[in-house]
TISEVO-988370 format. One record per residue (C-alpha): x, y, z; residue number from 1. Coordinates in pm, 1 decimal. Each point is the difference from the previous one (the first is absolute). Layout:
<sites>
east; north; up; num
X; Y; Z; NUM;
...
</sites>
This chain:
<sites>
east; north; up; num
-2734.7; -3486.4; 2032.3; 1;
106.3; 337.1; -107.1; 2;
-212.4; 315.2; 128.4; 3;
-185.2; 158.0; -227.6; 4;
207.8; 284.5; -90.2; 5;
251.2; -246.4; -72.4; 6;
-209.1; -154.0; -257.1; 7;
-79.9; 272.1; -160.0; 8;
357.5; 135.6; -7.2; 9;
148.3; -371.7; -119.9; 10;
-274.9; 64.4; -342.0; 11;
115.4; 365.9; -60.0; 12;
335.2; -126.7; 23.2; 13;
-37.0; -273.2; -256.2; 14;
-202.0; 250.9; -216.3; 15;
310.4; 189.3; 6.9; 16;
281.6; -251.8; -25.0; 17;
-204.3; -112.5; -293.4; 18;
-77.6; 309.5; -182.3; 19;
-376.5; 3.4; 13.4; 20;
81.6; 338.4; 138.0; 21;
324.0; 215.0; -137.6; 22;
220.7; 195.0; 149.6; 23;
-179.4; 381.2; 43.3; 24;
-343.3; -201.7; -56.1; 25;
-238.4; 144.9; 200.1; 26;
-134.2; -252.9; 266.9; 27;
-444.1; -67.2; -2.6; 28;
-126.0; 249.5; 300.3; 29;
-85.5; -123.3; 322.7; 30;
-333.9; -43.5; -48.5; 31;
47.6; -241.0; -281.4; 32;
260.0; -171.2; 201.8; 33;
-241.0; -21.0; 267.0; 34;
-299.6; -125.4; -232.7; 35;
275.8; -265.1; -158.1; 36;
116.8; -189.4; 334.3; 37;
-295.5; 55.4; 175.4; 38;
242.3; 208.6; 317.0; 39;
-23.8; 269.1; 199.6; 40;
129.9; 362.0; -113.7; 41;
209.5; -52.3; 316.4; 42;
166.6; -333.1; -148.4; 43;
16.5; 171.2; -339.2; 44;
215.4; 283.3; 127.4; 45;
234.7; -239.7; 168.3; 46;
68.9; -213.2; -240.3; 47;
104.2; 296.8; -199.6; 48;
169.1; 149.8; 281.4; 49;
197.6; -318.7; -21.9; 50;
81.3; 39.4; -418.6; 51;
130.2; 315.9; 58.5; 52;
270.1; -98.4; 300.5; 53;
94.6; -234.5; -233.5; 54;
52.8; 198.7; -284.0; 55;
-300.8; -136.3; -231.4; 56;
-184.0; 305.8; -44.7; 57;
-5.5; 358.1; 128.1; 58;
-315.1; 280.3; 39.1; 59;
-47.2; 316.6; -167.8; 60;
-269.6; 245.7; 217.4; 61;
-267.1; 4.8; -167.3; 62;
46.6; -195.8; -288.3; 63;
31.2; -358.3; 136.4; 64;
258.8; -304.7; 47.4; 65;
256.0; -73.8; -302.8; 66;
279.7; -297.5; -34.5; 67;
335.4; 68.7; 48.4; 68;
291.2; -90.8; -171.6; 69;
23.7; -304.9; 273.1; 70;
278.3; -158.0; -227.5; 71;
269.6; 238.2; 145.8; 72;
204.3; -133.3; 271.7; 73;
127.0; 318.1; 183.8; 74;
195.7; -131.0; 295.6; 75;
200.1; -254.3; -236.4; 76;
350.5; 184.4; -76.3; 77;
192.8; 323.8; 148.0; 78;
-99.6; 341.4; -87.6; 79;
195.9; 152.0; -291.4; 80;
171.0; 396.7; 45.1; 81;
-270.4; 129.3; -80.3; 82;
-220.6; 265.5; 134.0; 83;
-339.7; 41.6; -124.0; 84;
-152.5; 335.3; -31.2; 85;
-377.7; 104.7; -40.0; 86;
-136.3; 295.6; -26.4; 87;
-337.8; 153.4; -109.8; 88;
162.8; 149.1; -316.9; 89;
346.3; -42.8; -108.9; 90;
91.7; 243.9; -318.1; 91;
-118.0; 341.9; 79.9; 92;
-96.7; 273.4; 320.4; 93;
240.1; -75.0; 301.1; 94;
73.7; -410.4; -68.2; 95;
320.2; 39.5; -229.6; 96;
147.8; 191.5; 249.9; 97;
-93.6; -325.3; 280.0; 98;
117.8; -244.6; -249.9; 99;
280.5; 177.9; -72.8; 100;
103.8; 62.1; 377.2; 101;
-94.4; -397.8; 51.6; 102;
188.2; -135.7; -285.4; 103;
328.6; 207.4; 17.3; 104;
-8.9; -118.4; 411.9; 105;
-30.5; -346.4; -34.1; 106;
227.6; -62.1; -326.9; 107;
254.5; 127.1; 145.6; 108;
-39.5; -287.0; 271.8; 109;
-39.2; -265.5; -255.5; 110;
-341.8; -32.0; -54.0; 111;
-239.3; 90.9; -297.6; 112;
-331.1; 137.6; -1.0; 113;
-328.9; -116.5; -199.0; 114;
-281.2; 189.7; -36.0; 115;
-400.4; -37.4; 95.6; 116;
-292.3; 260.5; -128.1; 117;
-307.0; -24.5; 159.7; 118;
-186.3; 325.4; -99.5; 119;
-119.8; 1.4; 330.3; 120;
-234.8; -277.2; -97.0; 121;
-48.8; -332.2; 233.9; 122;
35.5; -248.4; -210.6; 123;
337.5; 147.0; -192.3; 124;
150.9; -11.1; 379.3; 125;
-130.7; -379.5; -16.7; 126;
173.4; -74.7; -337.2; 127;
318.0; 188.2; 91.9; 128;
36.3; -155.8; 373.1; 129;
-30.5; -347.8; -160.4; 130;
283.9; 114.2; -306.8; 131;
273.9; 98.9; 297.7; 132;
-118.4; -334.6; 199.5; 133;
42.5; -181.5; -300.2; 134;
403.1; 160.9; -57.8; 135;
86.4; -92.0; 367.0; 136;
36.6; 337.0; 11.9; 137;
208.0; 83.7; 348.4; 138;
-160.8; 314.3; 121.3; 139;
-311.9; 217.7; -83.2; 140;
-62.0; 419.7; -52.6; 141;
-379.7; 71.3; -31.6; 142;
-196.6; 279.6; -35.8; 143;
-328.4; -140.0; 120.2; 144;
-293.9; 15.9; -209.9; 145;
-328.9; 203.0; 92.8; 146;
179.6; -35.8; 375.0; 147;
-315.7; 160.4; 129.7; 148;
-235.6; -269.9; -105.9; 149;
3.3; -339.7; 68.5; 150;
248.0; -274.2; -123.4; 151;
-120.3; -328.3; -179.3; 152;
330.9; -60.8; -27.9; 153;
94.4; -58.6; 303.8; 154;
59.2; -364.3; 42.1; 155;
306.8; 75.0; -184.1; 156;
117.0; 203.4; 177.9; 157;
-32.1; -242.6; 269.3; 158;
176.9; -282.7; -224.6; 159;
282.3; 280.3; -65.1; 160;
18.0; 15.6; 410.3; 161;
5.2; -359.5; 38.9; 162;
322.0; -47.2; -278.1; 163;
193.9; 275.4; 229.4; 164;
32.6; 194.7; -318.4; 165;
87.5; 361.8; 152.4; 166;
-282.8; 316.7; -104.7; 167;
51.3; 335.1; -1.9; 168;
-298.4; 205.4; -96.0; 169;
15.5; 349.6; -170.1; 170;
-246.2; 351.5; 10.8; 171;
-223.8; -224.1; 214.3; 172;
-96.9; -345.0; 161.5; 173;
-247.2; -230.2; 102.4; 174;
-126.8; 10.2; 327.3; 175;
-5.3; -363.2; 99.4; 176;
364.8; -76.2; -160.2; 177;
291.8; 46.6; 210.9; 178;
254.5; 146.7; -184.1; 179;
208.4; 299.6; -23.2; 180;
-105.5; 322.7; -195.9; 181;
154.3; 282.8; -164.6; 182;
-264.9; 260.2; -30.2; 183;
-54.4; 366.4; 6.0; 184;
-151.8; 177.4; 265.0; 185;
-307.4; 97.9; -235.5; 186;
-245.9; 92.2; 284.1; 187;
271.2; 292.3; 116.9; 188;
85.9; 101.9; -386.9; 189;
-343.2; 69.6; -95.3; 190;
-90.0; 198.0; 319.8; 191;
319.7; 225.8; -62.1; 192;
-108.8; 46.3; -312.4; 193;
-386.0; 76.2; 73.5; 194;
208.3; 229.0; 249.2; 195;
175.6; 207.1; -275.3; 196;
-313.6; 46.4; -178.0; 197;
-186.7; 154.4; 334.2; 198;
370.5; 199.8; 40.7; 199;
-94.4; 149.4; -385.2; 200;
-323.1; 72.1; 105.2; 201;
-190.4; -237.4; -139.6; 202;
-299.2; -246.8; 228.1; 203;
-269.6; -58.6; -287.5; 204;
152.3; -292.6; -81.4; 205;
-51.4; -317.8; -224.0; 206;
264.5; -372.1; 126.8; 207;
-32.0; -266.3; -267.1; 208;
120.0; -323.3; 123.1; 209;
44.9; -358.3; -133.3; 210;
-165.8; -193.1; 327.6; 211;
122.6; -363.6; -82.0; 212;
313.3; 29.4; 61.1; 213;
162.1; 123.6; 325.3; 214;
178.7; 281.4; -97.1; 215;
-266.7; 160.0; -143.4; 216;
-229.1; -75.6; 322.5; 217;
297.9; 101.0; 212.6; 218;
23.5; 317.1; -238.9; 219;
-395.9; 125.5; 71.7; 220;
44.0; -54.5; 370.9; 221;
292.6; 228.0; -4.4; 222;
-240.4; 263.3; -219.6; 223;
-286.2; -19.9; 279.5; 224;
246.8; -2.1; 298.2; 225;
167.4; 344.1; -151.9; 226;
-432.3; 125.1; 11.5; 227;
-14.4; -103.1; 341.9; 228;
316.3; 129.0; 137.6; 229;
-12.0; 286.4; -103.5; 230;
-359.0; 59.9; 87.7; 231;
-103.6; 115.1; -369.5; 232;
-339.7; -128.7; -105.8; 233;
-40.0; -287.0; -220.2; 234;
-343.4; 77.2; -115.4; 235;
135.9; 244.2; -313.8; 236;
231.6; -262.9; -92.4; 237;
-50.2; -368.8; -136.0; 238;
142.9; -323.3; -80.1; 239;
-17.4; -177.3; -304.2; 240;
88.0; -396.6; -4.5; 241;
81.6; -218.3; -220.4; 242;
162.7; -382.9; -63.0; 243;
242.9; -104.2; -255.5; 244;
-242.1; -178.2; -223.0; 245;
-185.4; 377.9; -50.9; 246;
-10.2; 192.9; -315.3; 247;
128.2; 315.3; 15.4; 248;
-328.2; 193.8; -150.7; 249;
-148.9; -150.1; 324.8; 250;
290.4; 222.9; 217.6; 251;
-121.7; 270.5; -271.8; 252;
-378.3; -28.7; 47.8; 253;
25.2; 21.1; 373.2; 254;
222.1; 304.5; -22.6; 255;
-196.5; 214.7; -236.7; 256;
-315.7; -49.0; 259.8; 257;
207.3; 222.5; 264.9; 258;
212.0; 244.2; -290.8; 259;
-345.2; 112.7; -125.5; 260;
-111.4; 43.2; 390.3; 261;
-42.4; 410.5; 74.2; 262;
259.6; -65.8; 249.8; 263;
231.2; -190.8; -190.0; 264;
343.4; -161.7; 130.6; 265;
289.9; 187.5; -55.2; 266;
292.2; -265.4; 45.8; 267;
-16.0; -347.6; -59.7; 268;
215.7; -284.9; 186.1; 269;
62.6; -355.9; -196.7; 270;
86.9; -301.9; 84.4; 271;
340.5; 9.3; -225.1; 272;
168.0; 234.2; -247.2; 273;
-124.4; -230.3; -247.5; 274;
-364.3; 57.7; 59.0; 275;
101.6; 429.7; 53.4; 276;
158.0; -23.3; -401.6; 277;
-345.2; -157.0; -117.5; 278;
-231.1; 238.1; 224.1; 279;
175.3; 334.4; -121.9; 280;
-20.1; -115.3; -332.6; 281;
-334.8; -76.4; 50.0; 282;
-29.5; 372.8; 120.9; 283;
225.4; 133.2; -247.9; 284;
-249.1; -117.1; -270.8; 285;
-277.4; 136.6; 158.9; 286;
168.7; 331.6; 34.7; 287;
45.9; 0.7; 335.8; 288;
390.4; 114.2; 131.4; 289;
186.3; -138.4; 214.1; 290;
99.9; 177.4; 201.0; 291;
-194.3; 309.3; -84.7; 292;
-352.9; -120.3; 68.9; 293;
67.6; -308.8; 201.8; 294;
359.8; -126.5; 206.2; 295;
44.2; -390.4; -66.1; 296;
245.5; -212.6; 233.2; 297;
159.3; -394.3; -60.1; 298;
173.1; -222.7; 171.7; 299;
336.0; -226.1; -109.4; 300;
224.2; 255.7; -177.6; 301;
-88.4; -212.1; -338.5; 302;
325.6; 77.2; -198.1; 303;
-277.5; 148.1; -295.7; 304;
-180.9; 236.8; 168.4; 305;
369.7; 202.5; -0.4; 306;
-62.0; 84.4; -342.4; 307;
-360.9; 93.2; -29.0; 308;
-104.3; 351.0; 45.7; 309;
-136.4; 105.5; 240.0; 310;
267.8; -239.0; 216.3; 311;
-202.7; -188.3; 264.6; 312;
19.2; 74.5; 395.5; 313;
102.5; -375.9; 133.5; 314;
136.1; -226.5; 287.2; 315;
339.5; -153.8; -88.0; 316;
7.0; -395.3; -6.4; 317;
311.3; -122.0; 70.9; 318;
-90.2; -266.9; -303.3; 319;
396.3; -102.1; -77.8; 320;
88.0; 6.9; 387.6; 321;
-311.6; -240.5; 74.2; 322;
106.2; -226.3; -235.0; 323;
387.8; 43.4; 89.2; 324;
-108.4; -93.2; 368.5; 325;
-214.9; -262.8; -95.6; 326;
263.2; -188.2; -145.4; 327;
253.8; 24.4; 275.7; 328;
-348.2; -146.3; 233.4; 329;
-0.4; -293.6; -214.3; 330;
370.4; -71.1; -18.7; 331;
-2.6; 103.0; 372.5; 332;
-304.4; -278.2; 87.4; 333;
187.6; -243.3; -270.0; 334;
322.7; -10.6; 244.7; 335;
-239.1; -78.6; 306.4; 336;
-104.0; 329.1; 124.3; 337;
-319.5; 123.0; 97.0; 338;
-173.2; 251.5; -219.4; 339;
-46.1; 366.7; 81.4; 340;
-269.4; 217.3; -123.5; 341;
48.4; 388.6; -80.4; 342;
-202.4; 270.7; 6.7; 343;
133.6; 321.4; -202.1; 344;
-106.8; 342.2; 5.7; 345;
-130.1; 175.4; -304.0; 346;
176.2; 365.5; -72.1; 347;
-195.6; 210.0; -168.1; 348;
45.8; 198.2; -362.3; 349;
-206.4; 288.6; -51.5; 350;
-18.0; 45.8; -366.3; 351;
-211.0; 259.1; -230.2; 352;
-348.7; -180.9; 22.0; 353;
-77.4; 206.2; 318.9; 354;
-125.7; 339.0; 65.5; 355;
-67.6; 205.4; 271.3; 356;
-308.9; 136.6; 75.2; 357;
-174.2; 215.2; 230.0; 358;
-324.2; -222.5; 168.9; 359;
-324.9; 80.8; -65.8; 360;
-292.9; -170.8; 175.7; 361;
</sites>
């Protein structure tokens, strides 16, 4: 006789297989599976430990337990030449210059790229992992998603390990995947940068970071390292944080509380250059000049912010390199090598949207 997390695996399995519940249905929770087989939580959760080794459903954090496409059969023919890439964002800030470096790399070896968004959103990494699965694809570039968090995703990434299908991850990774990464050293950018504002007088200071990712996490450490080292007090200055999902008028609300302080900040470090365009023209419209009344700093080198005025203070991201490197990883891991991750150092550009300033407590 079958255990009893057999059983009640065998009748999710034929409530699958038979469509009482469709693929991306949303399973009943495990107290109703509980209540309905009369079980243990403890059978409950291995039973559906069991559906998703096998590919019947997977989990989403704190949403619950869908069906998977189980029809697919992804070990049943070679991989095809191509190399799937997925990154956060793919038409604007520094990703055309990846894809670009990626795709120019690898078709000149023979392969072709295809394309995965996931607006650093969970489930959009779900849907586009399962896509490049479906194509055989032969290889995988990912930017991971919200690296900072956790993953519900994964058991794919597991399933991806177990089909030998080689991984390179971009701008970050996740800690319990082996794999190489191409990355900036963030942590080192932003203190160099925190450093040129302290050089230009400046230690009233506001760092806005996006926390679920782990450049921007890496990015804030570097800010509070460059306090600590260089033994200026972190009490004047303050950090704002933020996740992708947040409006921008929240960044806004929580930045007005310190402007309208009688000790106000007089530089500003963000997470990218795309959140320093947005702040100063947030100040701009609130006729407050930058530089003149406050110095604001990015990170990235965003090809944009060259032609706004005043022209942002940044960290250069080697964007076209990374992806240029990524794909020779790839094509490197493809012919049987292993993997090596790099680590590149950010110059610095030092543009108008800076001032120096003689500190006063």
């Amino acid at each position: 006789m079958a255990a009893k997390y057999q059983q009640v695996e065998h009748e999710l399995i034929h409530r699958i297989r038979t469509d009482q519940y469709s693929i991306n249905d949303k399973l009943p929770t495990e107290t109703n599976l509980i209540k309905e087989f009369n079980v243990s939580r403890q059978t409950i959760r291995r039973a559906i430990s069991e559906l998703e080794r096998k590919h019947y459903v997977y989990k989403i954090q704190g949403s619950g337990t869908y069906v998977t496409d189980w029809h697919q059969n992804w070990n049943q023919k070679k991989s095809n030449k191509i190399i799937g890439v997925i990154t956060t964002h793919v038409t604007n800030y520094i990703f055309p210059e990846i894809i670009s470096g990626i795709d120019t790399t690898i078709t000149d070896k023979g392969y072709s790229l295809i394309l995965g968004n996931t607006h650093n959103n969970h489930q959009r990494e779900r849907n586009a992992i399962l896509n490049m699965l479906d194509l055989k694809v032969a290889g995988l570039i990912i930017e991971p998603t919200q690296s900072a968090l956790p993953n519900p995703n994964i058991d794919l990434y597991m399933k991806i390990k177990e089909l030998n299908i080689p991984i390179v991850f971009i701008n970050s990774s996740y800690s319990n995947i082996e794999a190489p990464v191409l990355r900036m050293d963030d942590r080192l950018a932003e203190y160099e940068l925190t450093n040129l504002l302290f050089e230009h007088g400046h230690q009233r200071i506001i760092g806005i970071f996006k926390v679920d990712d782990n450049q921007g996490y890496e990015r804030m450490n570097g800010f509070i390292q460059a306090f600590q080292v260089n033994e200026i007090e972190l009490s004047k200055s303050h950090v704002i944080m933020y996740q992708s999902s947040d409006h921008f008028s929240q960044i806004c609300d929580n930045l007005n509380i310190y402007m309208k302080r009688t000790d106000p900040p007089t530089a500003i470090c963000c997470y990218n250059d795309q959140l320093a365009i947005k702040i100063i023209s947030y100040l701009q419209k609130h006729e407050v000049d930058v530089p003149a009344d406050i110095s604001v700093i990015g990170f990235d080198d965003y090809s944009m912010s060259r032609y706004i005025n005043p022209r942002i203070t940044t960290a250069i991201h080697v964007k076209r390199q990374m992806g240029i490197d990524a794909a020779n990883q790839i094509l490197s891991m493809l012919s049987g090598n292993t993997g090596k991750s790099i680590t590149y150092h950010a110059h610095l550009i030092t543009g108008q949207s800076i001032k120096r300033i003689k500190y006063n407590n």
